[in-house]
ROTORSE-622254 format. One record per atom (N, C-alpha, C): atom name; residue in three letters; x, y, z; residue number from 1. Coordinates in Angstrom, 3 decimals. Layout:
N
+------+------+----------+----------+----------+-----+
| atom | type |     east |    north |       up | seq |
+------+------+----------+----------+----------+-----+
|   CA |  ALA |        X |        Y |        Z | NUM |
...
+------+------+----------+----------+----------+-----+
This chain:
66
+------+------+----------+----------+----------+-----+
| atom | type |     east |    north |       up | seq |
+------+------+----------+----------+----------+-----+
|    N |  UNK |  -31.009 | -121.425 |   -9.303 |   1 |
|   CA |  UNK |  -31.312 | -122.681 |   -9.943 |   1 |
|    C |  UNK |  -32.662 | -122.543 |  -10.656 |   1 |
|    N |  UNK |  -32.761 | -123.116 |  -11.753 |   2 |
|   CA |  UNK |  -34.173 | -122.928 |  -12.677 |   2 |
|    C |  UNK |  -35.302 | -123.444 |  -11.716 |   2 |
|    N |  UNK |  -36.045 | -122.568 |  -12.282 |   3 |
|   CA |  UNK |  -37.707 | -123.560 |  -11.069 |   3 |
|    C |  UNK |  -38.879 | -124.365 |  -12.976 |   3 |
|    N |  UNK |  -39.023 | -123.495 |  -13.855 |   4 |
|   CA |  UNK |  -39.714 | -123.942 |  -14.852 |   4 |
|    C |  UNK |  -38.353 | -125.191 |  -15.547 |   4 |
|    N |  UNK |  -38.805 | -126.571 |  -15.026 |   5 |
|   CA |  UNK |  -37.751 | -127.653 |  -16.055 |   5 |
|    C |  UNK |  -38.787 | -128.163 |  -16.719 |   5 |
|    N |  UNK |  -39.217 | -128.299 |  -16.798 |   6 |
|   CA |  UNK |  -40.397 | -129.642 |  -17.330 |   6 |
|    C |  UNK |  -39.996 | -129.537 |  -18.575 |   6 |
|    N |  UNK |  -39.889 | -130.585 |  -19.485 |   7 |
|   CA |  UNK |  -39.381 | -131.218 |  -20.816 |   7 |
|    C |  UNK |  -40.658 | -130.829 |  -21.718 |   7 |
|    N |  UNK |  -41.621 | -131.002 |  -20.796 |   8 |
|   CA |  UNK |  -42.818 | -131.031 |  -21.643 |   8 |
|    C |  UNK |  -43.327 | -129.631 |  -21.968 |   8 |
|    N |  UNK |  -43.989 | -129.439 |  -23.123 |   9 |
|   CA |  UNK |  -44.647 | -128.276 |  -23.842 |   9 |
|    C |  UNK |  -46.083 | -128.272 |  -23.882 |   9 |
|    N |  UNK |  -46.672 | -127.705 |  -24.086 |  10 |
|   CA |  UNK |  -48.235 | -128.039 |  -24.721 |  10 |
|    C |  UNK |  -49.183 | -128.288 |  -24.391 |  10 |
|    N |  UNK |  -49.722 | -129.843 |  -24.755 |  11 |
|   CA |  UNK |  -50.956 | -130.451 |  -24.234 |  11 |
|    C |  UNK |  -50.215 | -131.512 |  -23.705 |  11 |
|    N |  UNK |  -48.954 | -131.950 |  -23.629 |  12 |
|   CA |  UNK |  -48.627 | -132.647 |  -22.645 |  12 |
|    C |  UNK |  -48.115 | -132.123 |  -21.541 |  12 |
|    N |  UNK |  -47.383 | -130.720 |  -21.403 |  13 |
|   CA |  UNK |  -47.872 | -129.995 |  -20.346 |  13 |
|    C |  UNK |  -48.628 | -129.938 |  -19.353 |  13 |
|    N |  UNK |  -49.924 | -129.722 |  -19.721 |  14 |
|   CA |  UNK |  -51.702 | -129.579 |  -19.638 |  14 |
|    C |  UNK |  -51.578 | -130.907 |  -19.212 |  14 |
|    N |  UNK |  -51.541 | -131.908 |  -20.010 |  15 |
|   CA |  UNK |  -51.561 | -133.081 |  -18.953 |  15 |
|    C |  UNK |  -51.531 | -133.635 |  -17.516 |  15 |
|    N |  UNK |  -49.982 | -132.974 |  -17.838 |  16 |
|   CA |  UNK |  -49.153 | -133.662 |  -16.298 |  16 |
|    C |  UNK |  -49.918 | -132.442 |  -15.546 |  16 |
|    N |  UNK |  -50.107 | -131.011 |  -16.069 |  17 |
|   CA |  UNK |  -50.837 | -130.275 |  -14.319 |  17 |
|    C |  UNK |  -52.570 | -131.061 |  -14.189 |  17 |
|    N |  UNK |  -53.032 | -131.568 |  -15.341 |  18 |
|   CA |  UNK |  -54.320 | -132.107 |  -14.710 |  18 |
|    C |  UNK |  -54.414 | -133.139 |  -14.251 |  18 |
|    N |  UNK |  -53.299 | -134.150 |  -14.070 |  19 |
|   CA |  UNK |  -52.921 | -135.507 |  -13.900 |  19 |
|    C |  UNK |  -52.324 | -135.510 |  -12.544 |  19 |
|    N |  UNK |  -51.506 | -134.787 |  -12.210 |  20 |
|   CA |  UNK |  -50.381 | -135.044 |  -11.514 |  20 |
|    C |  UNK |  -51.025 | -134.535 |  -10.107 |  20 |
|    N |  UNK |  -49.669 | -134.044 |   -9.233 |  21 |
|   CA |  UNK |  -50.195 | -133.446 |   -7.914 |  21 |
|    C |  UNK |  -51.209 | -132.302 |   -8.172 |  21 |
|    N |  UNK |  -52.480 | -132.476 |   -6.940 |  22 |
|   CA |  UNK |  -53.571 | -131.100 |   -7.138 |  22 |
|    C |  UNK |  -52.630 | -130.059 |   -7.194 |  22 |
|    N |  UNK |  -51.419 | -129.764 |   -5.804 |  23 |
|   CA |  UNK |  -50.954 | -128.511 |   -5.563 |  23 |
|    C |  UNK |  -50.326 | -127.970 |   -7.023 |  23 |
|    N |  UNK |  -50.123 | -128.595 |   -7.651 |  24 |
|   CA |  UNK |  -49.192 | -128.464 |   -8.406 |  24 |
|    C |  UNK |  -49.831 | -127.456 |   -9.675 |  24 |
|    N |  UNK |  -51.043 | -127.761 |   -9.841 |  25 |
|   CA |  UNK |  -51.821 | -127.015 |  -10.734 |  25 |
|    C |  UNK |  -52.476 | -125.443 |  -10.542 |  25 |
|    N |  UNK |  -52.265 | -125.347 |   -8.860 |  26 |
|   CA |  UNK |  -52.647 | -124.403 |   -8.163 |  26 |
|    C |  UNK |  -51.322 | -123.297 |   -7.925 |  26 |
|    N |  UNK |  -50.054 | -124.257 |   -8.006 |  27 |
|   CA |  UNK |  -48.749 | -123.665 |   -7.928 |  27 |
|    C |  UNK |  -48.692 | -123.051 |   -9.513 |  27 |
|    N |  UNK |  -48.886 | -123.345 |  -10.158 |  28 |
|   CA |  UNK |  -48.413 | -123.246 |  -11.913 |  28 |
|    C |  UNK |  -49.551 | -121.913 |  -12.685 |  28 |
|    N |  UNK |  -51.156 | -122.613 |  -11.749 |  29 |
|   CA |  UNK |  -51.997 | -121.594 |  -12.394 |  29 |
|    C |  UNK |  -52.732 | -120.572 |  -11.405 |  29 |
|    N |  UNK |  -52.680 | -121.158 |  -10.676 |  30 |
|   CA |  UNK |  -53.395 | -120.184 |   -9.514 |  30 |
|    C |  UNK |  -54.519 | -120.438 |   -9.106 |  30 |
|    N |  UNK |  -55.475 | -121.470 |   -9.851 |  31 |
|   CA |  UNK |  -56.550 | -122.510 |   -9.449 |  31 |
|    C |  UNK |  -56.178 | -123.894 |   -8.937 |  31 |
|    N |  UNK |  -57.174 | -124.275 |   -8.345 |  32 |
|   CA |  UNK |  -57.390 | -125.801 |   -7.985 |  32 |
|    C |  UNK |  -58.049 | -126.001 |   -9.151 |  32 |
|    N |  UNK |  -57.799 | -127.513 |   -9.348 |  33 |
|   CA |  UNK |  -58.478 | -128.354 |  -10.085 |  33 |
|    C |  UNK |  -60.063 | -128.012 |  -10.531 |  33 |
|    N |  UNK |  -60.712 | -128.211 |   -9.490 |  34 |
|   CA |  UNK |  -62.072 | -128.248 |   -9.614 |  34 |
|    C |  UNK |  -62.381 | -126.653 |  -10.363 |  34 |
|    N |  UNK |  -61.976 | -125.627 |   -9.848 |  35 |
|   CA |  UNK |  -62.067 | -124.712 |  -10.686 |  35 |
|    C |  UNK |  -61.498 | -124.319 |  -12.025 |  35 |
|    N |  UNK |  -60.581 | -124.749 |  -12.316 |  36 |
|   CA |  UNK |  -59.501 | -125.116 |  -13.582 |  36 |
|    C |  UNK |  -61.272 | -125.922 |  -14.655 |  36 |
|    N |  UNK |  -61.672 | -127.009 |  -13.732 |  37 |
|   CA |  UNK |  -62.635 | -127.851 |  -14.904 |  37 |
|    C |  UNK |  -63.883 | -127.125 |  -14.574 |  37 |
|    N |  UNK |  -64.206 | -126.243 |  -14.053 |  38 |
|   CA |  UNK |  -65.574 | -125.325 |  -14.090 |  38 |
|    C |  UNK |  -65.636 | -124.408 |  -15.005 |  38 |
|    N |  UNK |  -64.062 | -123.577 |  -15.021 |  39 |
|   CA |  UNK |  -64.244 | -122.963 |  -15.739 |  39 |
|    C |  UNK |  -64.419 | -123.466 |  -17.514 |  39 |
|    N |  UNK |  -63.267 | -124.650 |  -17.828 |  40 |
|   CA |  UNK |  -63.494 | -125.010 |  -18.913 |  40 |
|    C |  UNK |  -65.018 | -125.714 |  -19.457 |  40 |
|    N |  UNK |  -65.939 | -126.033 |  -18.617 |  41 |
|   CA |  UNK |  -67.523 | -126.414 |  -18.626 |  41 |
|    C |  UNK |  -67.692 | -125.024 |  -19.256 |  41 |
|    N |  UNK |  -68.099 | -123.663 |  -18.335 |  42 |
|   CA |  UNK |  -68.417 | -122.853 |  -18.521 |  42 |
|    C |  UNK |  -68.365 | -122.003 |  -20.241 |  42 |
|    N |  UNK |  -66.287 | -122.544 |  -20.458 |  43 |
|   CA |  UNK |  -66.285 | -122.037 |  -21.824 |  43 |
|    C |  UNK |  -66.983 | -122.976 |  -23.268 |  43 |
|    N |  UNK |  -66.796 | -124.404 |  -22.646 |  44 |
|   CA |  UNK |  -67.625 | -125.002 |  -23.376 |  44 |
|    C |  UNK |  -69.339 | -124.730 |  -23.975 |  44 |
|    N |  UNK |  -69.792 | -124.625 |  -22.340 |  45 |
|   CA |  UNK |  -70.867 | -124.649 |  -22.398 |  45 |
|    C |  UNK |  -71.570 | -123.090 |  -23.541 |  45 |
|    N |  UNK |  -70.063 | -122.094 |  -23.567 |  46 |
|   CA |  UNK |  -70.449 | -121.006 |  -24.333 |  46 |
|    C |  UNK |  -69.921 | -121.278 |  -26.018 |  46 |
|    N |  UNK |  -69.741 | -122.471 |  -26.578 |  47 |
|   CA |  UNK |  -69.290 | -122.961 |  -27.836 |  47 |
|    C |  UNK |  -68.469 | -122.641 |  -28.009 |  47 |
|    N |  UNK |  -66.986 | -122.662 |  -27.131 |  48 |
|   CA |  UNK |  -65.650 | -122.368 |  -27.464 |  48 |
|    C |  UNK |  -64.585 | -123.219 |  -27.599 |  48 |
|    N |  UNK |  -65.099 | -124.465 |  -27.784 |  49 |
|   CA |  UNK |  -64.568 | -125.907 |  -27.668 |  49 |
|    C |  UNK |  -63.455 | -126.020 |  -28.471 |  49 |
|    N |  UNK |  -63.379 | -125.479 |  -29.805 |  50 |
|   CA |  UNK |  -62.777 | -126.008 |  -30.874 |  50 |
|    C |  UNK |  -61.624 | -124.472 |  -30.985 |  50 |
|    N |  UNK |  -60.293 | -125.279 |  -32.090 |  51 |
|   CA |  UNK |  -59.707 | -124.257 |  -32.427 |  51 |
|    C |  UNK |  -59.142 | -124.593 |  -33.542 |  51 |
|    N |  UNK |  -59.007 | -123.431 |  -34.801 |  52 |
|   CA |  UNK |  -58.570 | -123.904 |  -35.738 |  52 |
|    C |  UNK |  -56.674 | -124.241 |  -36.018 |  52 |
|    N |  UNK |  -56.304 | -123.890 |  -34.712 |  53 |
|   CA |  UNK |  -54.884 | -123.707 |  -34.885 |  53 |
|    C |  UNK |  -54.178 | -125.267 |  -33.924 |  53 |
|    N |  UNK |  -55.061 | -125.965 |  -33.932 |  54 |
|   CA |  UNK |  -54.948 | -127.608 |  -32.818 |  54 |
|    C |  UNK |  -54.346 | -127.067 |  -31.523 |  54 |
|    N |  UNK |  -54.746 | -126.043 |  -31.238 |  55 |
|   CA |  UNK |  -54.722 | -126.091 |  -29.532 |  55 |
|    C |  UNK |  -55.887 | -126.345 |  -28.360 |  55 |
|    N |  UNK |  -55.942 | -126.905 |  -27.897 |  56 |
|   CA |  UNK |  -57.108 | -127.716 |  -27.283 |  56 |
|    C |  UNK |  -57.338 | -126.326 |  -26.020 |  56 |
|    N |  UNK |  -58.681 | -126.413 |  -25.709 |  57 |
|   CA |  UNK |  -59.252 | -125.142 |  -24.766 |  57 |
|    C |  UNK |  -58.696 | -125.449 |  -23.329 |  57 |
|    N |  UNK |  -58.164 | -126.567 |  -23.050 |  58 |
|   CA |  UNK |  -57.459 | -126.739 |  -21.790 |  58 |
|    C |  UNK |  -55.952 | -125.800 |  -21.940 |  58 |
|    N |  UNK |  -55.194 | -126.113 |  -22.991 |  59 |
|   CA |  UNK |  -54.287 | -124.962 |  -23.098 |  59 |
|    C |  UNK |  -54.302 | -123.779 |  -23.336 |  59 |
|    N |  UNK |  -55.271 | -123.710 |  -24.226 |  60 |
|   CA |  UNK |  -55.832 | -122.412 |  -24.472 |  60 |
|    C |  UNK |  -55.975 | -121.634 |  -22.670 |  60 |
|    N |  UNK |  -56.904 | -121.813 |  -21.613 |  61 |
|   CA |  UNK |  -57.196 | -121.648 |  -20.972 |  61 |
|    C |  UNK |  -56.051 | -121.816 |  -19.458 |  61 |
|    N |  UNK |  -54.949 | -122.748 |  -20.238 |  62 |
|   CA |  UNK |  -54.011 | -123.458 |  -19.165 |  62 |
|    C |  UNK |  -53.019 | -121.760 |  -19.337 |  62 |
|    N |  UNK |  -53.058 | -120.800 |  -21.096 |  63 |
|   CA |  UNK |  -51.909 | -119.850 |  -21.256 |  63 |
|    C |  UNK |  -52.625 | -118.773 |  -20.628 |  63 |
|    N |  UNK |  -53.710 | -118.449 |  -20.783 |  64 |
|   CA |  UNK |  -54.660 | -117.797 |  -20.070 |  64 |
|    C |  UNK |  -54.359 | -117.359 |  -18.484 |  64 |
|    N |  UNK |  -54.527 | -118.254 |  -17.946 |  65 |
|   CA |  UNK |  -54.201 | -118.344 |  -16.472 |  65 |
|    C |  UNK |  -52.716 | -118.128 |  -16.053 |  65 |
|    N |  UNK |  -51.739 | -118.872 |  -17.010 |  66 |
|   CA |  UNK |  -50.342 | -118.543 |  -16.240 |  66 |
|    C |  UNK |  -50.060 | -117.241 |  -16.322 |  66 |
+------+------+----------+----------+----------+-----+
């Protein structure tokens, strides 16, 4: 039976794992939360915020990890 269903793609993806159950983000990426948003501080904090292709650094960082 499939285990990846989710309808969603993207940054609504990214959403529902930063929204939804903690485990769930830890099941999908291999971090908890709190480290999931340290690290994205960290890339911020190194001016990597932006992208010219509209993918936001949470996905960026969400394809990264899976």
């Amino acid at each position: 039976r499939p285990y990846h269903t989710s309808a969603l793609s993207g940054r609504m993806w990214m959403e529902e794992l930063l929204n939804g159950h903690p485990d769930r983000i830890l099941t999908e990426l291999g971090v908890r939360l709190h480290v999931f948003e340290i690290l994205l501080a960290e890339l911020r904090a190194l001016g990597l915020g932006t992208s010219d292709h509209g993918v936001t650094l949470e996905e960026q960082l969400g394809i990264f990890l899976y």
